[in-house]
SEGU-936218 format. One line per 3 residues: number of its first residue (from 1); for each residue z, x, y of C-alpha. Coordinates in steps of 0.001 Angstrom, whole numbers. Layout:
! SEGU-936218
NUM = Z:X:Y ~ ... .
//
This chain:
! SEGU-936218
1 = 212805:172094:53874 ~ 210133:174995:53415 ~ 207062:174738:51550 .
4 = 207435:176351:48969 ~ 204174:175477:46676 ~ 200485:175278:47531 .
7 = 199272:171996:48438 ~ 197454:169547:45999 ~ 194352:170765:47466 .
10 = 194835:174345:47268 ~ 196070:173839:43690 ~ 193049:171915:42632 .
13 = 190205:173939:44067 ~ 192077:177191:42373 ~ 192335:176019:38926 .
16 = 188398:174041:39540 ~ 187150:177958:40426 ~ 189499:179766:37660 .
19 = 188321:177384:34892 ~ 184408:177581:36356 ~ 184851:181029:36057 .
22 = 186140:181610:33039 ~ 183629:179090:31723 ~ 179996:180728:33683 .
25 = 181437:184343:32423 ~ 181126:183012:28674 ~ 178037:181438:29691 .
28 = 176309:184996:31042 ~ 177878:186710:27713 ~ 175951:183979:25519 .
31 = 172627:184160:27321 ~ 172777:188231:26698 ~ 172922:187287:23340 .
34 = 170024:184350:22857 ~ 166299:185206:22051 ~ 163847:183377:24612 .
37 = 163192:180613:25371 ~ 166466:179490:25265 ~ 167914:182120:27007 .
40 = 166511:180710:30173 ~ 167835:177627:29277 ~ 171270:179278:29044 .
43 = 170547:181527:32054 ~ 170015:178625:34156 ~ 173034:177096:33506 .
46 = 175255:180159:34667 ~ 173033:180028:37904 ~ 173776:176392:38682 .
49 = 177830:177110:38043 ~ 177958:179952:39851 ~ 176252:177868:43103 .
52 = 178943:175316:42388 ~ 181501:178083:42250 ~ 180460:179235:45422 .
55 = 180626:175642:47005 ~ 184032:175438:45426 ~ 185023:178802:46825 .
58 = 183697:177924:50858 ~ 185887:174353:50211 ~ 188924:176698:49136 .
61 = 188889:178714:51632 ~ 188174:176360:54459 ~ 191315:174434:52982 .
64 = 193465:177945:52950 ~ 192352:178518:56762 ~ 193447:174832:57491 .
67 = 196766:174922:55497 ~ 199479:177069:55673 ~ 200363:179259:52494 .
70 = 203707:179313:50919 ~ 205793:182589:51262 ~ 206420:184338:48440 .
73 = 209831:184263:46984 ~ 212151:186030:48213 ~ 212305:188402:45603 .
76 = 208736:189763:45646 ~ 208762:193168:46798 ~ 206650:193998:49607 .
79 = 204431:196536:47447 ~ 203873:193460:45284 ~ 203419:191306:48126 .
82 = 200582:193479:49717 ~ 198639:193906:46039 ~ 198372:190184:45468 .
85 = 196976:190071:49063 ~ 194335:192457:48179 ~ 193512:190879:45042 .
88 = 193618:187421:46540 ~ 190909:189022:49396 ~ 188662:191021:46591 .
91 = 188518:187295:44956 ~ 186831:185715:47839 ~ 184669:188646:48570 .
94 = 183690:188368:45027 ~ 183407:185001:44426 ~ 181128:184771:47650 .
97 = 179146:187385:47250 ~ 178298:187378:43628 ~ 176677:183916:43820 .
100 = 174815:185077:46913 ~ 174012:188380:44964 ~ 172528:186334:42100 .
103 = 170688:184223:44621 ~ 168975:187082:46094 ~ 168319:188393:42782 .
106 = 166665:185496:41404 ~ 164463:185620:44931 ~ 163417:188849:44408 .
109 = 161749:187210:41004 ~ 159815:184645:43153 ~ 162035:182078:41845 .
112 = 164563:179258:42681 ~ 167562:178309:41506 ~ 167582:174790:40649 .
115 = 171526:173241:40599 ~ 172037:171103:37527 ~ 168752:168736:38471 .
118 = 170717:167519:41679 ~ 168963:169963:44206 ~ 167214:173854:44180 .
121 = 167788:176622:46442 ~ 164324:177783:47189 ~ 163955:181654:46626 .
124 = 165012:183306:49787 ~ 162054:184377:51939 ~ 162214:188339:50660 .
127 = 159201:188506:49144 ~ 159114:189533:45267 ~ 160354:192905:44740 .
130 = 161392:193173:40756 ~ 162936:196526:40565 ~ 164459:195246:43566 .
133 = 165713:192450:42117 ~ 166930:193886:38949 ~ 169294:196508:40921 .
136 = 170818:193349:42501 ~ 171637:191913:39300 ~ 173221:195164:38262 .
139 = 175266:195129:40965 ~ 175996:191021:40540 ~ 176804:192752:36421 .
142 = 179158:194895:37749 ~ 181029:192897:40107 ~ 181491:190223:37151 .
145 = 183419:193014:35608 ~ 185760:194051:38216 ~ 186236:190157:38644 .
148 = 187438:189731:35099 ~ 189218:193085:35426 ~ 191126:191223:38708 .
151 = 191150:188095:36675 ~ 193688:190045:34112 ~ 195676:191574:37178 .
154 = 196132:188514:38430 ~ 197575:186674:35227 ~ 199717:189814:34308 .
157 = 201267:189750:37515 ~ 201821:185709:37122 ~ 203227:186327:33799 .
160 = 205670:189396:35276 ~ 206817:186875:37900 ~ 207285:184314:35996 .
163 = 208972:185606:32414 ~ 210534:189276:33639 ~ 211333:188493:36771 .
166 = 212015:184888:36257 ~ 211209:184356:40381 ~ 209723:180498:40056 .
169 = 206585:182140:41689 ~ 203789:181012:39286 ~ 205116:176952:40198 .
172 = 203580:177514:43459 ~ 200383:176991:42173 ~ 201460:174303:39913 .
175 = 202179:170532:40200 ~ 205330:171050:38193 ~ 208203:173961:37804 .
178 = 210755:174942:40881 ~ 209208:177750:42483 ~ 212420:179958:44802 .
181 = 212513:180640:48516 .
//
């Protein structure tokens, strides 16, 4: 029989980084809004998720180089096909680079990023540049909103699949549901 759904892995790491992101994007958008000193406080929070995203991200796609994909259903059109692709790709360039991004960002301050008390990542060996620094976090800014901007294409196009086109392809990424060949 073909596989037709991630595996248990896959499925685990994807909803780990969606929910991790979802949660460190609220996180950024309530530090924006706090008065020092607690804004560090905050601040430093996001930091330590978004290393742990980017651990999370390396695992997933270590375990998507090691296990084979399911195909799409039948019924996904090859346009279709090719966008989720790109989407899927922009994800991992995103959710690589904009932890590294912030890492070098927070370097360029002369500072490290310490990971929820368990270990730091010393400030890369850059030297302190500020202006420097703050252009990366633009950038890192930015990229946070084409990633939620993705993150909307993504669920829109689950939601098509699953309640217009009724194609069983949002089970694949589910424990539960019948996804079709």
């Amino acid at each position: 029989m073909p596989q037709v759904r991630y595996t248990t892995g896959a499925m685990v790491l994807h909803w780990l980084i969606a929910i991790a992101v979802i949660v460190n994007w609220r996180i950024a958008e309530a530090a924006e809004h706090a008065e020092s000193p607690l804004r560090g406080e905050i601040m430093a929070n996001h930091k330590a998720l978004g290393v742990t995203i980017l651990i999370l991200t390396l695992l997933r796609l270590a375990w998507r180089l090691t296990h084979k994909t399911p195909p799409f259903a039948s019924t996904v059109k090859p346009w279709e096909a090719a966008l989720a692709r790109t989407v899927h790709i922009i994800f991992y360039v995103l959710l690589i680079g904009m932890p590294l991004a912030g890492w070098l960002g927070n370097s360029l301050y002369g500072q490290a990023v310490d990971v929820f008390g368990l270990f730091t990542l010393p400030a890369l060996p850059v030297g302190e540049d500020r202006d420097m620094g703050g252009q990366i976090f633009d950038i890192h800014a930015a990229a946070g909103t084409l990633m939620l901007a993705l993150i909307v294409l993504h669920v829109v196009g689950a939601l098509k699949h699953h309640l217009l086109d009724r194609d069983g392809n949002l089970y694949r990424m589910l424990p539960v549901g019948r996804p079709k060949a």
